[in-house]
C-alpha positions in Angstrom: 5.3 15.7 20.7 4.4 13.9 17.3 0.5 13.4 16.0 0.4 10.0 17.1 1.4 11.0 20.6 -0.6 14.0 20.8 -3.8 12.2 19.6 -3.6 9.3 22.0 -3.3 11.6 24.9 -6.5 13.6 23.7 -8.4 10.5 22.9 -7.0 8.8 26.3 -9.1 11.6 28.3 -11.8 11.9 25.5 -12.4 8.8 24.3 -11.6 9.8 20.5 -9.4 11.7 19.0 -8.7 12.7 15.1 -6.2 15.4 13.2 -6.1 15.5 9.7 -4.1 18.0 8.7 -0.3 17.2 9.7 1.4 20.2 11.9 4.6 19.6 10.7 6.4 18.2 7.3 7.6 14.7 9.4 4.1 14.4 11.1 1.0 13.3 9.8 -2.8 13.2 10.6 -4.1 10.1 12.5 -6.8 9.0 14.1 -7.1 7.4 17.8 -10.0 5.7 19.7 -10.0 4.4 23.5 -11.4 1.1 24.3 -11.9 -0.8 27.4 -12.0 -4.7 27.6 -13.9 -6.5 29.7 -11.5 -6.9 32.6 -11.2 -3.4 32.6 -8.1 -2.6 31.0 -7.5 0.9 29.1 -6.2 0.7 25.0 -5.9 3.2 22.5 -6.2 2.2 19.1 -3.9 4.3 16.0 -4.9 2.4 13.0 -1.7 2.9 10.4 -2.0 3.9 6.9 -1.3 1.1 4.4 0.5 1.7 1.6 -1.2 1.6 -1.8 -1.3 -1.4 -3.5 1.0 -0.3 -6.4 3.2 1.1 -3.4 3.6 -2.4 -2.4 4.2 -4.5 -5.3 5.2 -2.1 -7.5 8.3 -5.0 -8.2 5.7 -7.8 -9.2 3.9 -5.4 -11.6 7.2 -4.8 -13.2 8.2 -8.1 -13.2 4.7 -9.3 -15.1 5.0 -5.9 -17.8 8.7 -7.5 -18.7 7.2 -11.0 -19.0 4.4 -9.6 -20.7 6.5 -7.7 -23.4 9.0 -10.5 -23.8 5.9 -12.9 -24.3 4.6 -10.6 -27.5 8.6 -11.1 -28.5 8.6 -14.5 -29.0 4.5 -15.0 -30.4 6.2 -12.4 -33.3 9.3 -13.7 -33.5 8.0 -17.3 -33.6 5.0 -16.2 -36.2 7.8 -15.1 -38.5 9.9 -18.5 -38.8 6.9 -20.1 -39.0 5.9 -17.6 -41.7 9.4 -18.2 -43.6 9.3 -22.2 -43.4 5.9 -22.5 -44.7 7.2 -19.9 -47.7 10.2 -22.5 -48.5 9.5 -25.2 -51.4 
């Protein structure tokens, strides 16, 4: 039985349930909550983890380092013609 399974079974009798350490190497800690809507029906709730931010785009930072670097490429590149046509009689 994995965490999430485990911990929505605990918090479906308890109302709330929460393991932090992970049993195993695939498993990891969650958390789980039981709610009840006005009609009357039963949920638990698992909130997932989200991924860091440089998890996600880690692409579009890459992307915008590359533009970045190519950008100071062509401000030194362009400072130098305009460095040897100003030096020209």
């Amino acid at each position: 039985m994995t965490g999430f399974v485990a911990a929505a079974t605990v918090a479906a009798k308890s109302g709330h349930a929460e393991r932090s350490a992970p049993p195993a190497k695939h498993d990891s800690g969650c958390h789980a909550t039981r709610f009840v809507t006005p009609s009357g029906t039963t949920y638990i709730r698992q909130p997932s983890r989200a991924p860091s931010i440089v998890d996600q785009y880690a692409w579009l930072i890459g992307t915008f380092g590359c533009g970045r670097a190519f950008g100071i490429v062509l401000v030194v590149v362009g400072g130098i013609v305009l460095a040897r046509s100003h030096r020209s009689p």
